[in-house]
SESE-611173 format. One record per residue (C-alpha): residue number from 1; residue in one letter; x, y, z. Coordinates in Angstrom, 1 decimal. Example, Ala and Ser with C-alpha at 12.3 -4.5 7.8 and 13.67 -1.06 7.14 Angstrom:
BEGIN
REC   num   residuo       c1       c2       c3
REC     1         A     12.3     -4.5      7.8
REC     2         S     13.7     -1.1      7.1
//
This chain:
BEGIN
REC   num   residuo       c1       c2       c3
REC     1         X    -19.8     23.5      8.4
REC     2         X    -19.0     19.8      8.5
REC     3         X    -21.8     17.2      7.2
REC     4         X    -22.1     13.7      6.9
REC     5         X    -20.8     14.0      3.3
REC     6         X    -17.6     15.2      4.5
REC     7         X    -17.0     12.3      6.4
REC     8         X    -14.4      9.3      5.2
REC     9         X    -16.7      6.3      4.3
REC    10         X    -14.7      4.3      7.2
REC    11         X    -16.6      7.0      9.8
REC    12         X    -20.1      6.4      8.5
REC    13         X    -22.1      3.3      8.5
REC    14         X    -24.2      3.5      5.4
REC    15         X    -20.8      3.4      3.5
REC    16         X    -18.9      1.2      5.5
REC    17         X    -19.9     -2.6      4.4
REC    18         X    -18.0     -5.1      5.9
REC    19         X    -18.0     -7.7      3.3
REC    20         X    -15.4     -7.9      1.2
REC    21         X    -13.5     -5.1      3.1
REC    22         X    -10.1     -6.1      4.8
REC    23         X    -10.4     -6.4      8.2
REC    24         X     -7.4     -4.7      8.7
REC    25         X     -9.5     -1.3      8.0
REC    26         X    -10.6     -1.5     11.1
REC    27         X     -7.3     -1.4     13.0
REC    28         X     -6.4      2.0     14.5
REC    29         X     -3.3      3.6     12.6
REC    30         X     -0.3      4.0     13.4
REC    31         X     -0.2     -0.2     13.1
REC    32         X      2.8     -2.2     15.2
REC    33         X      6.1     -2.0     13.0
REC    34         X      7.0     -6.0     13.2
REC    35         X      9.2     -7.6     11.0
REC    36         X      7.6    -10.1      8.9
REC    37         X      9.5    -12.9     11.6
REC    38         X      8.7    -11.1     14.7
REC    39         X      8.4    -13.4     17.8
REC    40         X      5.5    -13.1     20.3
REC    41         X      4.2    -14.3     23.7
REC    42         X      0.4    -14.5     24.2
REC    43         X     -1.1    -13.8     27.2
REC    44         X     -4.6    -13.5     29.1
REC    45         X     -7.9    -15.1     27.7
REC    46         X     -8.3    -17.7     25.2
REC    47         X     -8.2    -15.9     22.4
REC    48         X     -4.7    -14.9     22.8
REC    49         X     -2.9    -18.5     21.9
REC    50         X     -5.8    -19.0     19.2
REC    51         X     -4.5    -15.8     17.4
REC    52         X     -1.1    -17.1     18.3
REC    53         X     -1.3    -19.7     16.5
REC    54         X     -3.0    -17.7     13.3
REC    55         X     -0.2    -15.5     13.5
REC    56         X      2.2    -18.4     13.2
REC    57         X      0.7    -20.0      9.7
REC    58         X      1.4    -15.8      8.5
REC    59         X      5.1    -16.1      9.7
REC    60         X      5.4    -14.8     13.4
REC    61         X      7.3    -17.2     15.6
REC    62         X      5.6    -18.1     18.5
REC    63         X      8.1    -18.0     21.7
REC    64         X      8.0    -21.5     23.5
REC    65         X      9.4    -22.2     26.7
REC    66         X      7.6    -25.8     27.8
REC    67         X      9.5    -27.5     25.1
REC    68         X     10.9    -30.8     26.0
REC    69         X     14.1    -32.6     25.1
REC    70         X     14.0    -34.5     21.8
REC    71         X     15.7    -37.4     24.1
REC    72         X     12.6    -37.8     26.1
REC    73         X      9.9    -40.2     24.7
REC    74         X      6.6    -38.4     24.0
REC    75         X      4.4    -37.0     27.0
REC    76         X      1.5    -36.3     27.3
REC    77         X      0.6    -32.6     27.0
REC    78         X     -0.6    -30.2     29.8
REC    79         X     -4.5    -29.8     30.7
REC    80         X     -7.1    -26.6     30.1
REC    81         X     -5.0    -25.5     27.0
REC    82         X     -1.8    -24.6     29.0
REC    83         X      0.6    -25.9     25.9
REC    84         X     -1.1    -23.7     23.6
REC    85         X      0.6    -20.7     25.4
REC    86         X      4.0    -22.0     24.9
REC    87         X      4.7    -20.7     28.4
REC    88         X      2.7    -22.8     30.4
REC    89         X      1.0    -19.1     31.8
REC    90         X     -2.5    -20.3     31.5
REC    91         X     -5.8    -18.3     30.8
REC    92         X     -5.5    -15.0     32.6
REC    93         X     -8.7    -12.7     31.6
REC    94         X     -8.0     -9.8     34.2
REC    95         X     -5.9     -7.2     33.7
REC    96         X     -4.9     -7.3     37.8
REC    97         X     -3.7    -10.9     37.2
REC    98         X     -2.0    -10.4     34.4
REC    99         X     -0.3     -6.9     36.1
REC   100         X      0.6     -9.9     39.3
REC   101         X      1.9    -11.8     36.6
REC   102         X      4.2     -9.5     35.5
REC   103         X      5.7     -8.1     38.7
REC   104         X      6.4    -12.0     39.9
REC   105         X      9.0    -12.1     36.9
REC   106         X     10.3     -8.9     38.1
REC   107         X     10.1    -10.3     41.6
REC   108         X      8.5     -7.5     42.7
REC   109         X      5.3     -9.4     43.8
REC   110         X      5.1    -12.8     45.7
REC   111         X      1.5    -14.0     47.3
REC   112         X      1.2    -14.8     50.6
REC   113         X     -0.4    -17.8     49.9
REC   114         X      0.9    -19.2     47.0
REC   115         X      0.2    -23.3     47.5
REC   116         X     -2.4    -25.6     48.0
REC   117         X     -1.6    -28.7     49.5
REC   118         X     -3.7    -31.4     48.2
REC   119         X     -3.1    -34.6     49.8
REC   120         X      0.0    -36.1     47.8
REC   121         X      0.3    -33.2     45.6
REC   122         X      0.7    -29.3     45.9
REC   123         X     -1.4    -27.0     43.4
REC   124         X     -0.1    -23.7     42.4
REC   125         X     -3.5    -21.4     42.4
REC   126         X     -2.0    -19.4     40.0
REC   127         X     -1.6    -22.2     37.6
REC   128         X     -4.7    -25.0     38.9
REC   129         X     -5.0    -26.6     35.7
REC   130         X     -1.2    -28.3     35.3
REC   131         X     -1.0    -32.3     34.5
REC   132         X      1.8    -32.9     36.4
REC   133         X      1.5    -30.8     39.5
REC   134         X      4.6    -30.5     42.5
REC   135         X      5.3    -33.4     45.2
REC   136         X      6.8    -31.7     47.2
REC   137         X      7.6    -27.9     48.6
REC   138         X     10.9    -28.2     46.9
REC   139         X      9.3    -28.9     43.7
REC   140         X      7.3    -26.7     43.5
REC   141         X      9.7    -24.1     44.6
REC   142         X     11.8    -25.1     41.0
REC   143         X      8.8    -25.5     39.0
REC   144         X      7.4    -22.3     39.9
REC   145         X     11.4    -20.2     39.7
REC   146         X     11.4    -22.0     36.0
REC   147         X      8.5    -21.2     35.2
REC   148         X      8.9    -17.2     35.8
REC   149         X     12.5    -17.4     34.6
REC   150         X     10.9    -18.8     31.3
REC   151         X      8.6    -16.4     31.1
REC   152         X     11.2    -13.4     31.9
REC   153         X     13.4    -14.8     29.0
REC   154         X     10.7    -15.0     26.3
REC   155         X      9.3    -11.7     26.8
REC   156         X     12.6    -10.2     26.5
REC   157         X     13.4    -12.1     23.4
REC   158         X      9.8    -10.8     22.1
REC   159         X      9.1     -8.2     19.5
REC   160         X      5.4     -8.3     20.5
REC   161         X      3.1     -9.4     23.7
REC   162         X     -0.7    -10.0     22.9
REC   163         X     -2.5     -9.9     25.7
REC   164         X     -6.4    -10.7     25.8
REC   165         X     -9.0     -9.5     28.2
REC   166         X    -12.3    -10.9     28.8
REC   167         X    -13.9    -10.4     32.3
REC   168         X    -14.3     -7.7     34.9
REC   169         X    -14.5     -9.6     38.1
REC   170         X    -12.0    -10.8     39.6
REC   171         X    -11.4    -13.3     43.0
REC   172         X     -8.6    -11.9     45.3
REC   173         X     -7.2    -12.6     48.2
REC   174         X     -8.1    -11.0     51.4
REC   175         X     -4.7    -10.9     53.0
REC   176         X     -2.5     -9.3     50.3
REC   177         X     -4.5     -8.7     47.2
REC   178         X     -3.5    -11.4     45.2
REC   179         X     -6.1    -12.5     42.1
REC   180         X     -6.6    -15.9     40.9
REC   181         X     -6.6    -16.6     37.1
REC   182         X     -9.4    -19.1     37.6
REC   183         X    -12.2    -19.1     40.1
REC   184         X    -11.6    -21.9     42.2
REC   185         X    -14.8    -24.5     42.5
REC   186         X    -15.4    -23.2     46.5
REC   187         X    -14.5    -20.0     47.5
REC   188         X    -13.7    -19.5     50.8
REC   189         X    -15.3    -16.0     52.0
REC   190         X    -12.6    -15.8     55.1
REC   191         X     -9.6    -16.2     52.2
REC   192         X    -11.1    -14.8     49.2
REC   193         X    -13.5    -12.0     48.0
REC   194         X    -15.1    -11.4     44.9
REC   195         X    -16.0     -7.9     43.0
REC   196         X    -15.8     -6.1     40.0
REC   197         X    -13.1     -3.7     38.5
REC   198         X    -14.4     -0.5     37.0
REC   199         X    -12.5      1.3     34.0
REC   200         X    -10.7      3.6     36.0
REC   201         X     -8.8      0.8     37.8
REC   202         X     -8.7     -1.5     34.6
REC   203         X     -6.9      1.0     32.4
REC   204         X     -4.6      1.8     35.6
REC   205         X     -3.5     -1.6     35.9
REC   206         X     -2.9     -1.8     32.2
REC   207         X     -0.7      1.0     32.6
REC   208         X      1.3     -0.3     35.3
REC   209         X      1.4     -3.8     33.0
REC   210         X      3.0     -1.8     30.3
REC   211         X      5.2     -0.2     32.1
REC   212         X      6.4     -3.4     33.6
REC   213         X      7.0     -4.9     30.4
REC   214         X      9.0     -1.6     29.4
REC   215         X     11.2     -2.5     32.2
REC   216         X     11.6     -6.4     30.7
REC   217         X     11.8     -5.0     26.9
REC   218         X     12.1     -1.5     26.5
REC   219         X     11.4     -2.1     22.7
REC   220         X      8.8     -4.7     22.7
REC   221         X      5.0     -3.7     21.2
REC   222         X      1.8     -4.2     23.2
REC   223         X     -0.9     -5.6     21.6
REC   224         X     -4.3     -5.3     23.6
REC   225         X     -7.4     -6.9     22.7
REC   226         X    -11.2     -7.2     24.0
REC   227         X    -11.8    -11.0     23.7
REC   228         X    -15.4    -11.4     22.5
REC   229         X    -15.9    -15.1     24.6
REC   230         X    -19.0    -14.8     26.8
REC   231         X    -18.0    -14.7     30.6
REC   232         X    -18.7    -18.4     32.1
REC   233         X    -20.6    -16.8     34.9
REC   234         X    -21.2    -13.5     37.2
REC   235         X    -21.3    -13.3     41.1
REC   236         X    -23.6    -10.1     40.7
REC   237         X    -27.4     -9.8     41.1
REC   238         X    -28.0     -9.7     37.3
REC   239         X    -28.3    -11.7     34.2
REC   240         X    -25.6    -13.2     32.6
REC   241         X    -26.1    -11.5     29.5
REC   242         X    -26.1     -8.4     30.9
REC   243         X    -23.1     -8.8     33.4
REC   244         X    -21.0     -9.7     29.9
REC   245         X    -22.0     -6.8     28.0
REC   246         X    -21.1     -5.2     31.0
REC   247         X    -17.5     -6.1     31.2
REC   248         X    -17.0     -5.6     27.5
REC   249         X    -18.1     -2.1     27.5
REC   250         X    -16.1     -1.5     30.4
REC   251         X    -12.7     -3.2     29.0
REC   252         X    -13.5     -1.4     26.1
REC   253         X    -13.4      1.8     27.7
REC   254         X    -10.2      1.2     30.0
REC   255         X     -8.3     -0.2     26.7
REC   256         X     -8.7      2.9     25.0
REC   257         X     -7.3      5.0     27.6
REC   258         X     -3.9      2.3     27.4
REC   259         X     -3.6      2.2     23.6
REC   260         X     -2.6      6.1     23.4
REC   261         X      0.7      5.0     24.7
REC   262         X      3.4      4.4     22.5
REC   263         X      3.9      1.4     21.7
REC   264         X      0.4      0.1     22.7
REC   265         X     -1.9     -1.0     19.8
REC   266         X     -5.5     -2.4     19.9
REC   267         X     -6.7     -5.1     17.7
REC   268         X    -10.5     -5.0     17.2
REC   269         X    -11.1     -8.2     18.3
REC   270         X    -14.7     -7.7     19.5
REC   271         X    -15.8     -5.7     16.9
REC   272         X    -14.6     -7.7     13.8
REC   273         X    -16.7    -10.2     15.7
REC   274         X    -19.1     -8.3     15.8
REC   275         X    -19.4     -7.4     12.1
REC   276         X    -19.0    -10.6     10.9
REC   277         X    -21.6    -11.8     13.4
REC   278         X    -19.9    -14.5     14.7
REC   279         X    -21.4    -16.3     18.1
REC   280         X    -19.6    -15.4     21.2
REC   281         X    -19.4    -18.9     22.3
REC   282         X    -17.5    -19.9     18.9
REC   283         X    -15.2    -16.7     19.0
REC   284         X    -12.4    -18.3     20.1
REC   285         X    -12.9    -21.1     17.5
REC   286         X    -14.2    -19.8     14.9
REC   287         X    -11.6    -20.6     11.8
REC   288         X    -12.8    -17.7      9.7
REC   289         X    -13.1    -15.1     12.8
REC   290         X     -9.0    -16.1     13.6
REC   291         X     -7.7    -16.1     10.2
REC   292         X     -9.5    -12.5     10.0
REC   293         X     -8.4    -11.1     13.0
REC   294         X     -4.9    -12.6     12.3
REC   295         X     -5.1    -11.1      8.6
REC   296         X     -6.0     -7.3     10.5
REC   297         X     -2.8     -7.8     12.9
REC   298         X     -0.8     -8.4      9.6
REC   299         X     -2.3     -6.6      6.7
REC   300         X     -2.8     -3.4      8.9
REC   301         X      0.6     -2.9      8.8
REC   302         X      1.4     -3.4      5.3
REC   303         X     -2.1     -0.3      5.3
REC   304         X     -0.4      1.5      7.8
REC   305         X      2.9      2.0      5.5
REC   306         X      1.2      3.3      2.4
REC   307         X      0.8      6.7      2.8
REC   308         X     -3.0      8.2      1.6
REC   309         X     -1.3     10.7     -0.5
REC   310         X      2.1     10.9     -2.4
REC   311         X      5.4     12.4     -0.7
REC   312         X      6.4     15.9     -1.1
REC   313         X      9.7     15.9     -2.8
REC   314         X     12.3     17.9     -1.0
REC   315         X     13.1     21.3     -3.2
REC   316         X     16.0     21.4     -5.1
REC   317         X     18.9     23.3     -2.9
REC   318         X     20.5     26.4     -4.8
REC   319         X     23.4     25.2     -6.4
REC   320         X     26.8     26.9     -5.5
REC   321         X     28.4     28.9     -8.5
REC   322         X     30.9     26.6     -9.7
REC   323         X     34.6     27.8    -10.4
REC   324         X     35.6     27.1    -13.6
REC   325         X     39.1     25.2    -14.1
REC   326         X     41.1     25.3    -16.9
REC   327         X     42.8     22.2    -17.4
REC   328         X     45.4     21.1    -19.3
REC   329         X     45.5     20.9    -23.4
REC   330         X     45.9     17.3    -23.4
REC   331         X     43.9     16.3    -20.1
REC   332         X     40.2     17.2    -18.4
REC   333         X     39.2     17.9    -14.9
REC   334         X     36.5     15.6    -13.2
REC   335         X     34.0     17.5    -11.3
REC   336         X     32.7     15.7     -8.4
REC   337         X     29.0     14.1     -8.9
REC   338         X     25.5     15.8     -7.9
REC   339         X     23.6     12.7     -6.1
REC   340         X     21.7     15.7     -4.4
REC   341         X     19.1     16.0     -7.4
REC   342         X     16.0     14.2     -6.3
REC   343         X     14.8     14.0    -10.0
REC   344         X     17.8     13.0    -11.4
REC   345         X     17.9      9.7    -13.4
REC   346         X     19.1      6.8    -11.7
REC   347         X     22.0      5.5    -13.3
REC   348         X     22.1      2.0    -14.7
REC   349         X     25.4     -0.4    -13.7
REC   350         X     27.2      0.9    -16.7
REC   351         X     26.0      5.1    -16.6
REC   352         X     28.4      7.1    -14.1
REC   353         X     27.9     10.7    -14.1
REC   354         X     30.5     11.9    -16.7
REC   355         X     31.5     15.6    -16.4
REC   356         X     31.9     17.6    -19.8
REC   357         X     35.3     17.3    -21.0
REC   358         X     35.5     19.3    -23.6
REC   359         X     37.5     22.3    -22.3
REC   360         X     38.3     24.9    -25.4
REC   361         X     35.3     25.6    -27.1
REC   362         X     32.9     28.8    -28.0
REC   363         X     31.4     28.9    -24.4
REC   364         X     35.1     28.3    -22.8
REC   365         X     36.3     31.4    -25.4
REC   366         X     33.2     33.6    -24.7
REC   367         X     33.9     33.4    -20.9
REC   368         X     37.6     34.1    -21.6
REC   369         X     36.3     37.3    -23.6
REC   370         X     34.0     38.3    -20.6
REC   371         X     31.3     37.8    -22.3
REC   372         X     28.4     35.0    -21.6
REC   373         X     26.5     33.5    -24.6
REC   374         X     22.9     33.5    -24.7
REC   375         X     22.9     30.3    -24.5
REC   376         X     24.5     29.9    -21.4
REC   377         X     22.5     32.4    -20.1
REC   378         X     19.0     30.9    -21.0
REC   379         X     20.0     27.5    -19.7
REC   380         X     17.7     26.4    -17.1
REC   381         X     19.4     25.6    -13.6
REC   382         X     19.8     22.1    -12.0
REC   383         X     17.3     20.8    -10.3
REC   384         X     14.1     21.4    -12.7
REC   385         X     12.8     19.1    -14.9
REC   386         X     14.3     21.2    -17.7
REC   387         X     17.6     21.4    -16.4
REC   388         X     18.2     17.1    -15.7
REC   389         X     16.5     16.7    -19.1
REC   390         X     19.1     18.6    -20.5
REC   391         X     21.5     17.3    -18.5
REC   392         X     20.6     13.7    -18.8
REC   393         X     21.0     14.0    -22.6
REC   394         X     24.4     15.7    -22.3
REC   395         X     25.8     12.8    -20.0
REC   396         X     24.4     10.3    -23.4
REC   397         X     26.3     12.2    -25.7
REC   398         X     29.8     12.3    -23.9
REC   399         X     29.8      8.7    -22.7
REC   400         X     28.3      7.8    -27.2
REC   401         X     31.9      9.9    -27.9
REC   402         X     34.0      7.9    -25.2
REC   403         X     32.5      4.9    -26.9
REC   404         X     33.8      5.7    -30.1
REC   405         X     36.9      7.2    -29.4
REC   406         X     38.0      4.6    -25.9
REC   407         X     41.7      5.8    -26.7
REC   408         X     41.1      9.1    -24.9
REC   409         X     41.2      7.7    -21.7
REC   410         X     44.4      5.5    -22.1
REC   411         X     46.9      7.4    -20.7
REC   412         X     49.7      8.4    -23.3
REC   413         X     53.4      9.0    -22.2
REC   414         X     55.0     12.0    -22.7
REC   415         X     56.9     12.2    -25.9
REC   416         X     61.0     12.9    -25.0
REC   417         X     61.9     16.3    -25.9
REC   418         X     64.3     16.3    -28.6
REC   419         X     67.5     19.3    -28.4
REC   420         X     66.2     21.7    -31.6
REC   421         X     63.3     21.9    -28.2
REC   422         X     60.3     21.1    -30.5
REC   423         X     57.6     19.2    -28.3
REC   424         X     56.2     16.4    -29.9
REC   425         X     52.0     16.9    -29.4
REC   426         X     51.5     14.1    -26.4
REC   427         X     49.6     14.1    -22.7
REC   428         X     52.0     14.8    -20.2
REC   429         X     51.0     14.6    -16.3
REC   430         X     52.6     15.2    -12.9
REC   431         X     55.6     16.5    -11.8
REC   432         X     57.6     15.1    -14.7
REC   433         X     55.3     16.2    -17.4
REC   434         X     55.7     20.0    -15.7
REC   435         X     59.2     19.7    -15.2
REC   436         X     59.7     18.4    -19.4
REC   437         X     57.3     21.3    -20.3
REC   438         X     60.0     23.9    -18.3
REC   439         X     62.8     22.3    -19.3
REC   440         X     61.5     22.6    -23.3
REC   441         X     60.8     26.5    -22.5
REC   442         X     64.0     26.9    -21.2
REC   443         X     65.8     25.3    -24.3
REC   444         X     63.8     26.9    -26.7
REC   445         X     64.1     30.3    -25.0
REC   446         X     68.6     29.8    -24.5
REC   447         X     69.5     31.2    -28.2
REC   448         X     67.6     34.9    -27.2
REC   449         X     69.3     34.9    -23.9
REC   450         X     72.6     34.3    -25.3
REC   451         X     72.5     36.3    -28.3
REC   452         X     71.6     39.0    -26.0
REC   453         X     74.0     38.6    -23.8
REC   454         X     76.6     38.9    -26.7
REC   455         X     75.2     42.2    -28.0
REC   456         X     75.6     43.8    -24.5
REC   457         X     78.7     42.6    -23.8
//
């Protein structure tokens, strides 16, 4: 039976103060693996380029298309925010505009009526609040390729794409669809209806979004977000209060059902401005709110990468019964290293792994004899603590006697064989060593073979 008690303090209220907690408790694990100088693009509300720009004083690099050429004098920069984007995209708060959006740079979507002619000028719909609007149809044509082109490119130079949602209703056109970022001031009922997107069709469009930008990037992260900036207005028969609470519930809901995907994270934007009780209408600039929710982005995933308890250590694999080579009088054998040992000491610049090179010895004789000392037989097997304490002390003692005695591991020429075929005591290694050693046998062993070859004759 499962109580309250059982329950983390992160799950119930009473023990679940926000002040002086990091925010980045209340991301949802597993947390976006960045590097600490991912780049991003921002898209959707305005809270997306405000935490941009957080995110940029942590060390994320903020993608910028609209750039200018340092040989140009200083210009003035564009209207309603559309610089802070660095793509000149504009506030987009619906997910269907922001799924439009998306498909254009695949040019898989292209609105039947995609200009306004203004008098002198033409205004993109799509993008209403540029300074420097088109002249002319061919213009507008090249601002409006670049502009998509420029978008294409940064979001498949992107590690991460935060995108920000803030309202539910959206103004489309009746012909094929297409949704407007921005209200317009009139809205002509033959051209343009309004209503309001449920959850179902929300998270839907989300889902196509992401798979569009899988399509762009196939590694890039999605970061998903509830802005929690009041909605300007509502066409429906209600208060405005209540038609805001409305739409945040709702994106609520149709963001959870997107941020199961892989790949797809939610920041709790609304929520950590919620607990820190921070007015809807300063959300977006509210220094303390951004530097938090930039500081839950980030710290989450340093959180994320600690595990809650300690890793299992992999079990020591049965060691293979070693064979036992008998090397020369004058020369030692090198076993190859165990690096396998998980507890094994790591060894310092100087300390290799030193074999034992002692090869005669009262162990060496005993297993020459058959027999196994009880020493031998009580010794604990590598891979316990036991064992790599042992042998940890064993590798110290050989490489304290190669420090005392370095002229061991000089090599030493073989010492010419003189004709009475006494062997002067030397190391002797190769095929030349082996052939001297025969060729000694053979001189010592003549005077037998001749003197018995004299007595049968």
């Amino acid at each position: 039976m499962t109580t309250i008690d059982d329950l983390p303090d992160r799950q119930v209220r009473a023990r679940a103060p926000m002040s002086g907690e990091s925010p980045a408790k209340l991301m949802i694990a597993p947390a976006p693996p960045l590097p600490e100088d991912a780049q991003i693009v921002c898209l959707g509300s305005r809270l997306a380029p405000a935490l941009g720009a957080v995110l940029e004083t942590r060390g994320y690099r903020r993608i910028r298309t609209d750039t200018t050429h340092p040989a140009l004098p200083p210009i003035e920069p564009e209207a309603e925010e559309y610089a802070s984007y660095g793509t000149l995209a504009g506030p987009t708060g619906n997910s269907t505009a922001i799924e439009q959006l998306l498909r254009r740079c695949l040019g898989e979507f292209r609105p039947a009526e995609d200009r306004w002619p203004q008098g002198d000028v033409i205004v993109d719909p799509f993008r209403p609040g540029l300074r420097y609007p088109a002249r002319s149809d061919r213009e507008f044509d090249v601002l409006g390729e670049r502009f998509l082109t420029g978008l294409r490119s940064a979001l498949r130079r992107a590690q991460a794409v935060v995108i920000a949602l803030d309202t539910i209703e959206i103004c489309e056109a009746v012909a094929d669809g297409a949704v407007l970022p921005v209200w317009p001031a009139r809205i002509d009922s033959d051209r343009y209806r309004i209503r309001a997107l449920g959850a179902k069709e929300i998270g839907d469009q989300l889902q196509v979004a992401v798979e569009t930008l899988r399509r762009i990037n196939p590694a890039i992260h999605v970061l998903l977000m509830v802005s929690p900036e009041p909605i300007p207005a509502t066409h429906a028969p209600r208060h405005v209060l209540l038609a805001d609470m409305l739409a945040k519930a709702t994106l609520r809901v149709a963001v959870e059902r997107v941020s199961n995907a892989e790949g797809v994270f939610y920041v709790p934007a609304l929520e950590l401005a919620w607990a820190m009780q921070v007015p809807a209408e300063l959300a977006v600039t509210n220094a303390a709110f951004l530097s938090a929710l930039g500081e839950a982005v980030i710290s989450a995933e340093i959180d994320a990468s600690k595990p809650d308890v300690a890793p299992l250590q992999d079990e020591p694999e049965p060691q293979a019964e070693k064979k036992k080579v008998r090397g020369r009088r004058t020369g030692a054998a090198t076993p190859p290293t165990d690096a396998s040992a998980p507890d094994a000491p790591a060894p310092t610049p100087t300390e290799e792994p030193v074999a034992e090179t002692k090869s005669r010895g009262r162990r060496a004789r005993a297993a020459t004899a058959g027999k196994v000392p009880k020493a031998a037989s009580a010794a604990p097997k590598r891979g316990t603590a036991t064992g790599e304490a042992r042998r940890a002390r064993r590798v110290a003692r050989n490489e304290a006697k190669e420090a005392d005695t370095p002229a061991k591991k000089a090599p030493v020429i073989a010492v010419p064989v003189d004709q009475s075929g006494y062997k002067e005591p030397g190391r002797k290694r190769g095929k030349r060593a082996k052939a001297n050693t025969e060729a000694a046998k053979d001189s010592k062993a003549a005077p037998r073979r001749r003197a018995k070859r004299d007595k049968d004759g």
